[in-house]
N, C-alpha and C positions, 0 to 999 in steps of 0.2 A: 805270554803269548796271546792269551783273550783280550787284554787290553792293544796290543798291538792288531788284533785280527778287525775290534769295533773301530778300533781308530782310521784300518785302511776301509772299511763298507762306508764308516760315514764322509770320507775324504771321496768314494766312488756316488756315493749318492748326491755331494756336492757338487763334482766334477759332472753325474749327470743333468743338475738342474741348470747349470751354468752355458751345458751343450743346448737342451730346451730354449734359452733363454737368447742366446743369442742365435740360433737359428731359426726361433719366432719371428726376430725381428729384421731378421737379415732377407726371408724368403719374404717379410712384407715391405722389401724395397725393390725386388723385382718388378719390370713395369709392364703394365697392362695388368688384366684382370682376368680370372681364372674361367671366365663366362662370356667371355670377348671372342669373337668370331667376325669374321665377313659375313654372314648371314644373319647376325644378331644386333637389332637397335639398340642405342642407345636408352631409352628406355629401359624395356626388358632386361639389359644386364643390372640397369641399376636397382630392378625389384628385385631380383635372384639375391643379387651382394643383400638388399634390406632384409628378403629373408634369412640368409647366412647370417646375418649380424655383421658384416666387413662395412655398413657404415655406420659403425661406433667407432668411440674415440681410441688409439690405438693399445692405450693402457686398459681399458674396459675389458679388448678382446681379449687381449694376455691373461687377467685374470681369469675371465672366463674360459679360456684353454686350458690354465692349471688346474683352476673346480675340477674340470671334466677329469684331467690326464689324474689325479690324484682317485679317483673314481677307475681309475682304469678304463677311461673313454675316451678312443684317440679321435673320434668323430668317424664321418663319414666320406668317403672319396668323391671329390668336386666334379670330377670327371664321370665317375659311376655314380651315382645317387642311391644307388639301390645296394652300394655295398658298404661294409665298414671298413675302416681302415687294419684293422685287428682281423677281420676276414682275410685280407689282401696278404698280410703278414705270415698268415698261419698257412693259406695257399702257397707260399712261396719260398719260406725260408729251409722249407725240406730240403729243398732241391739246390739252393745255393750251401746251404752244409753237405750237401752229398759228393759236391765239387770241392769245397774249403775242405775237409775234413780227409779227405783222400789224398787233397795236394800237399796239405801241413805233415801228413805224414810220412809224404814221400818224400818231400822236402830233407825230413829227418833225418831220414834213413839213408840218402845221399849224400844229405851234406857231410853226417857225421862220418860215412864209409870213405868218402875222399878226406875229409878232414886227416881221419885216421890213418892213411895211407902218404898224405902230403906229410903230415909230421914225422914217421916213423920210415920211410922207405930208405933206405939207401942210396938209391936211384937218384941223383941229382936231378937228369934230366926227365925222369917222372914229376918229381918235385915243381920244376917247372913250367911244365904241361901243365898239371894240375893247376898251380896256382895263376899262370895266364887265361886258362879257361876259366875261371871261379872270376875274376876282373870284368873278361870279356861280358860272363851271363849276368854278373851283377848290375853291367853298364845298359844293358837292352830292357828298352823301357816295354810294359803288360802287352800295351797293342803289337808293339810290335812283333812281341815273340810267338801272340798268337796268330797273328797276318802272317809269319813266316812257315809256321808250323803246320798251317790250314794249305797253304799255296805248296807246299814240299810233299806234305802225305798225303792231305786228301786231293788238289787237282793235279799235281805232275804225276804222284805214286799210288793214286788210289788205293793206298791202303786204310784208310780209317773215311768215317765219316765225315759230312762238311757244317752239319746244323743236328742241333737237339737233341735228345738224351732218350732214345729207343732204346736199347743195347747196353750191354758195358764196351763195345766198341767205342761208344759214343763218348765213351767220357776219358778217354787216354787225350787226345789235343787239349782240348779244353785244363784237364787235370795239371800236363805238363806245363801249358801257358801261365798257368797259376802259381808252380812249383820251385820253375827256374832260379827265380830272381832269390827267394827264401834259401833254397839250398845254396845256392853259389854264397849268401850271407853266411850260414850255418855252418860250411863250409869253412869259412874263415876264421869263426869265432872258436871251433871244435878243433881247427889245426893248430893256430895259434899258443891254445891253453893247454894242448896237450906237449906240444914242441916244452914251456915251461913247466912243466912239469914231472915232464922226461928228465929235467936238469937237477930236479928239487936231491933234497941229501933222503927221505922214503926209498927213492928208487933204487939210490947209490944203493941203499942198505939191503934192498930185498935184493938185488943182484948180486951185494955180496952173501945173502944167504943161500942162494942157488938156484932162486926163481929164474924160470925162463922171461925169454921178452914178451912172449904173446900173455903169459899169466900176469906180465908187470902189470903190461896195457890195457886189457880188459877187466882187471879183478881190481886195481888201486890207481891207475892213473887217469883211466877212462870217467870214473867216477868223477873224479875231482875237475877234469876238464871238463866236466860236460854241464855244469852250474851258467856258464854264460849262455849256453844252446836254451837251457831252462829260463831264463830269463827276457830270454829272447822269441818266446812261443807269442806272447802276449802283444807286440810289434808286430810280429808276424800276423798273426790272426786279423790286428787292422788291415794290413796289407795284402790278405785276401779278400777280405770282404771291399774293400774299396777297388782292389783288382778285378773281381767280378764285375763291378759296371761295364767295363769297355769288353771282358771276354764273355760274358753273357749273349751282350750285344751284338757281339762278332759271330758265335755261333748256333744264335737267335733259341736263346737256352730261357724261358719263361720265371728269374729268380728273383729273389731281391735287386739284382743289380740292375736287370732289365726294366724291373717297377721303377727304381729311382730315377734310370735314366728319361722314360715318360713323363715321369709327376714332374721333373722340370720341365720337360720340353711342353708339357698340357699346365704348365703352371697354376697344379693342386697342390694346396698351400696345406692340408690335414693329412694327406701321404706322403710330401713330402716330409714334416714334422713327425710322425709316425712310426715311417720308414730310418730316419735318424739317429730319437731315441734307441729306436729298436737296436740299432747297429752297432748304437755308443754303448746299450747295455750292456751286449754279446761282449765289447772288446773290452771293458772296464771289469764286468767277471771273468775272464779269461787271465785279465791282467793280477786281479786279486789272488786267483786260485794259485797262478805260477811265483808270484810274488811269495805269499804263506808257506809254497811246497818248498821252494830256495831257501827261504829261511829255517824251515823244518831241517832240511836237510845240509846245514852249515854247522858244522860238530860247535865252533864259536859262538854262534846267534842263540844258537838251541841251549846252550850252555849258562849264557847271561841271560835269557829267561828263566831259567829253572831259578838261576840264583836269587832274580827281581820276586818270582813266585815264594822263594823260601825265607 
């Protein structure tokens, strides 16, 4: 298991250098310059870049980016001067984990409650419902469902707020817009594995011991269904943080996502890179942790380690 644990860090530290590396190079083919303005000469932008160093040669600056980043120095923000990019970072990702973190969970909690409900009901036409809605929410792309969810409650129903995070009011649209898409996935994966597993010859057997069905489902079947939903935290989590750009946006929420969306549109080239890493690191630990705990927890895998160890 150690040697499986070094193998996946140094495969995530690869994976992170490889993200670095190409989106060094990709945000230095955006065109124009990060100093460029209508009220800014020619001249003048091109002292700023001489002092930023953007007129060396483009392998130079790479290097000199990794020195830093390897240092723990993501630089400074083009656009602010006066801040760091590690500032900008530490100001902001409070608050987009206070959204991710609420919506992954409710995500969970949903998806797996219908999942459980779709595999195990009787009810055909519950079954159906369910699984036409789980299609539908799966289909409805971030903006939308947060454009739909703002126009519904907060201006037709005024029941919840329309922008920023005063409140825990404030964070039910934003959360839910977040949430949808994950759960209606989670949803799927949770009903599906549990629907096989209901079939397996375990169950036959605890049923013929006299177990009820609610003891099958939660005590032995729930279990074993629920290894894809774990596997699948780690997708998810990209899929929040990259859903945050456009719901941020929409409900003008101050997070990571809203940074990034700026450091494009101000084409800051050391927040943009920053902001990146930073994103790729959250989702590649997240990927690590869930990847280890699934393995941990597969009486198989756990098994052929001992034996590799012994």
């Amino acid at each position: 298991m150690l040697r499986y644990t070094l193998k996946r860090i140094l495969t995530g530290i690869l994976a992170l250098f490889v993200l670095a590396c190409v989106t060094f190079f990709l945000v230095r083919l955006m065109p124009g310059s990060p100093f460029q303005n209508g009220s800014v000469s020619e001249q003048v932008v091109e002292a700023v870049e001489r002092e930023y160093g953007l007129d060396r040669p483009l392998g130079e600056q790479f290097l000199t980016y990794l020195g830093n980043l390897l240092r723990g120095d993501l630089g400074i923000s083009y656009e602010d001067p006066g801040t760091k990019v590690t500032e900008i970072i530490g100001r902001t990702w409070g608050i987009t984990a206070s959204l991710g973190v609420p919506a992954l969970i409710a995500a969970i909690l949903a998806g797996t409650a219908f999942g459980i409900v779709r595999a195990v009901s009787k009810n055909r036409g519950i079954r159906e419902i369910i699984s036409a809605a789980g299609m539908i929410l799966a289909g409805i792309p971030g903006f939308a469902a947060a454009i739909l969810l703002l126009l519904i409650f907060s201006v037709q129903l005024k029941w919840f707020p329309a922008s920023g995070l005063l409140s825990p009011a404030h964070y039910v649209l934003p959360v839910s817009s977040l949430a949808i898409y994950p759960a209606a996935v989670i949803m799927r994966l949770a009903g599906n594995a549990l629907e096989t597993e209901m079939e397996k010859d375990y169950v036959l057997f605890d049923r013929a011991k006299g177990l009820g069905r609610k003891q099958i489902i939660f005590t032995h079947a729930l279990k074993n269904a629920w290894r894809p939903v774990l596997n699948y935290i780690g997708p998810a989590s990209a899929y929040l943080l990259t859903g945050s750009f456009v719901v941020e946006s929409i409900f003008t929420i101050p997070g990571i996502g809203r940074e990034f969306v700026n450091s494009i549109t101000n084409r800051d080239y050391t927040l943009i890179m920053g902001l990146t890493i930073f994103m790729g690191a959250v989702v590649i630990a997240v990927n690590l942790i869930t990847d280890l705990l699934g393995a941990w927890l597969d009486p198989a895998v756990r098994r052929s380690y001992q034996e590799e160890a012994e």
